[in-house]
N, C-alpha and C positions, 0 to 999 in steps of 0.2 A: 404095638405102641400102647401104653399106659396112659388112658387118663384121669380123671377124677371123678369118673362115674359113682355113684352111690354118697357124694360130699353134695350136700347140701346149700354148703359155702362154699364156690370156687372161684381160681382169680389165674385167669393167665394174659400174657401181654399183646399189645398191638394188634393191629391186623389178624394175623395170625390166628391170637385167643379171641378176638371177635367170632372169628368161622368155626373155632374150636368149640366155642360155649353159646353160639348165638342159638344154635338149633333145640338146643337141649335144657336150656333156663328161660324159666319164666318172665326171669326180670336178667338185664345187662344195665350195669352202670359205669360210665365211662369215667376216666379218673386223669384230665390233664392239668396239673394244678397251674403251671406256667405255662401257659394263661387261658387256655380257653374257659375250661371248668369256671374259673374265676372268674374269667369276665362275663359268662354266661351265666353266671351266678347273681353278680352285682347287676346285669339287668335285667331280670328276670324277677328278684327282691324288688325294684324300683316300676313291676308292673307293664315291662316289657317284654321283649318274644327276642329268641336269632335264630335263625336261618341256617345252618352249617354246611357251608360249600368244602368240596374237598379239594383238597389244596390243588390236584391238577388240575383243577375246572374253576380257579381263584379269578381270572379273568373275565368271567362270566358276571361276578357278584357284585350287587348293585351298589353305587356310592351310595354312604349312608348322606343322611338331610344336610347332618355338620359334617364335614370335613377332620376334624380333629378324636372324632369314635373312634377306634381303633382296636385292635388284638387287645391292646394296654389295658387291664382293669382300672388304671386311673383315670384315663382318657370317659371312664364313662360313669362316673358316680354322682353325676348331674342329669342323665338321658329321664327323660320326661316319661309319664307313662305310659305306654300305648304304644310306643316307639317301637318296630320292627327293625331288627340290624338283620344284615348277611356279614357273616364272619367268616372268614377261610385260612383253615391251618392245618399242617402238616399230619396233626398228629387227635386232636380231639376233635375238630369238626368233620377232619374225617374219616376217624373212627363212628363216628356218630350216625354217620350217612349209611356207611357200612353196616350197621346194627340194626338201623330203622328196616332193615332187607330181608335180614334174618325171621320176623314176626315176631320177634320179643319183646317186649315191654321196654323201655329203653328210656334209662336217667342221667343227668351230668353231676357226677358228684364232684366235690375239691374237700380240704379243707375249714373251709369257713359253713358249710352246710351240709356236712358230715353225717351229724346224728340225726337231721332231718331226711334225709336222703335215707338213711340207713330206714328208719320207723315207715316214712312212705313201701319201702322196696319189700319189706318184710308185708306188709298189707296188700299188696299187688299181687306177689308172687303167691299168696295164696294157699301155701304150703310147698309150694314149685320149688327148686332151687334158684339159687339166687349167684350172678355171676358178673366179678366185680374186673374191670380189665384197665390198669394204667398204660396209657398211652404211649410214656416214653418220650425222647427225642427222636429227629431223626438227624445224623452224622449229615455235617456240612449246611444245615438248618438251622436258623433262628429268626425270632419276631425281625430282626433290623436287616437280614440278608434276604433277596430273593431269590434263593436260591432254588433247585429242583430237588426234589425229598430225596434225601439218601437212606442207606440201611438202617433200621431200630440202632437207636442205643437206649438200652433200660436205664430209668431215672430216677432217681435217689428220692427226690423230690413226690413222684407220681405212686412210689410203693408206700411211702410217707400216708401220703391224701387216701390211699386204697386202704390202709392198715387203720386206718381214721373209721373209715366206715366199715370196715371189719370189725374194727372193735365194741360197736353198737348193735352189728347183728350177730357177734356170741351168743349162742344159747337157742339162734332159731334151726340150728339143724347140724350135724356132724360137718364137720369143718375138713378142706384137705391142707395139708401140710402149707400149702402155698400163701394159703388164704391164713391160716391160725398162724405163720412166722410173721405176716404183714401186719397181721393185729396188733404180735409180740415185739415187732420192731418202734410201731407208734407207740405202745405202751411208756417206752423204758427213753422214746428218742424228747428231746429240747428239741422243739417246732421252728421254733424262729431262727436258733443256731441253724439247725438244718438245712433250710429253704434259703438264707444266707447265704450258705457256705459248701450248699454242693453246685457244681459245675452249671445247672443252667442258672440257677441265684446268682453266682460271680460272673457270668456271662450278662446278665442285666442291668446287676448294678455297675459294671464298667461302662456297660452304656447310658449309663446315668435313668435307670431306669429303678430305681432304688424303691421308691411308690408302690410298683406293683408288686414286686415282692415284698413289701410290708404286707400290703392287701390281701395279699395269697397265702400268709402265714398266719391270719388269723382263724382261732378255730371256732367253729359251732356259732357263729357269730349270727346265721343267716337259717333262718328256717322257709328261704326259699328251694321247692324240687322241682326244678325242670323237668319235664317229660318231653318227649320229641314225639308230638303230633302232627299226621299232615305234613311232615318237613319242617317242623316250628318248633322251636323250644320253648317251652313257656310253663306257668305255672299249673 
C-alpha cells in the first residue's frame, strides 16, 4: 500500500486518515467546515473552549447553560467568554477525539481561520510534517436528523476549507499530490458559490439554516487556533 511518506504536506479523509496520518505528523488539523470547525471556531474567537463528544457517546454531553447553543455556528455568536460547550458530531468532534489519541499536536481548522491555523501548524510542527484531514459527511447524517453515523461521504465543502489551509502552508515542505490538488482546488474555486451550492449547503439552507452557511463561508476572517488540550478546544 502507497502512502505519502516523505510529503511534508499531507491530507487524507476521515477516520481512516486520522489513523493513517495520526502517528506519523507532528501536527493533524481537522477540517469540518459544516459546522463543527466553524462553530468551534466562532467560540473559541469569542474566548471560549468545546469539548468534542463523538457522536456515539452524544448522549453523554452536557446541556449547554442556554438551551439554544447548538452544532449551528449561528446559534452561538453571542456565547460569552469563558463559556465551555460539549459539542457532538458525526464527523469533526469526532475526528477530534480520535486525533487527541494519536499524540499529535491536534487543530480545528474551517475556512474563516484558515491562514491562522495554517501559520500556528507550521510553528508547532517544527519542521515535522504536517497533516491536514477533512472530515466529510457521513450518508444518512445531518445537523437536524439523529440519525446513527453512516459510511463517509467525501465533502465538496471540507476539501474546500482543507485546500484553504493548504494553500497557506505551500512552501513549508514537499507537498503530496492530495494535499497540492486541495490547495489547487481552493485556489481557482468562488467560496461562497461553493459552500452554497454543494450538497451539505443545500441540505442547510433547505432547512432554513442559510446563517450558518454564510458564516462558514467566510475566509480568514478569524485568527482564532483551537488546539485540543486536555479534551478542550480552546485558544
Amino acid at each position: 500500500m502507497f502512502g505519502q511518506e516523505g510529503c511534508r504536506l499531507r491530507l487524507e479523509w476521515g477516520p481512516e486518515g486520522v489513523a493513517a496520518l495520526g502517528e506519523q505528523c507532528a501536527v493533524l488539523v481537522i477540517v469540518d467546515v459544516l459546522s463543527f470547525s466553524t462553530a468551534v471556531d466562532v467560540v473559541v474567537a469569542r474566548g471560549g473552549a468545546v469539548r468534542p463528544v463523538r457522536w456515539a457517546e452524544r448522549g453523554s454531553a452536557a446541556r449547554p447553560a442556554d438551551p439554544s447553543w447548538t452544532l449551528r455556528p449561528s446559534s452561538l455568536v453571542s456565547v460569552p467568554a469563558g463559556t465551555e460547550l460539549e459539542l457532538a458530531s458525526a464527523n469533526g468532534a469526532t475526528l477530534c477525539s480520535l486525533a487527541e489519541a494519536t499524540g499529535a499536536i491536534v487543530l480545528a481548522g474551517c475556512l474563516r481561520n484558515a491562514r491562522a491555523v495554517a501559520v500556528a501548524a507550521r510553528a508547532l510542527a517544527a519542521g515535522g510534517p504536517i497533516g491536514v484531514v477533512p472530515g466529510g459527511e457521513r450518508w444518512g447524517v445531518n445537523m437536524v436528523d439523529d440519525a446513527d453515523a453512516g459510511p463517509l461521504r467525501p465533502a465538496v465543502e471540507d476539501l474546500l476549507g482543507a485546500g484553504a489551509i493548504m494553500s497557506s502552508l505551500l512552501g513549508y515542505g514537499s507537498a503530496s499530490v492530495e494535499a497540492a490538488l486541495a490547495a489547487e482546488m481552493y485556489a481557482w474555486a468562488s467560496v461562497e458559490d461553493v459552500v452554497a451550492g454543494c450538497v451539505s449547503g443545500r441540505e442547510l439552507i433547505a432547512a432554513g439554516h442559510a446563517g450558518d452557511v454564510a458564516l462558514a463561508s467566510q475566509v480568514n476572517v478569524s485568527t482564532a487556533v483551537p488546539r485540543l488540550t486536555n479534551g478542550l478546544l480552546r485558544a
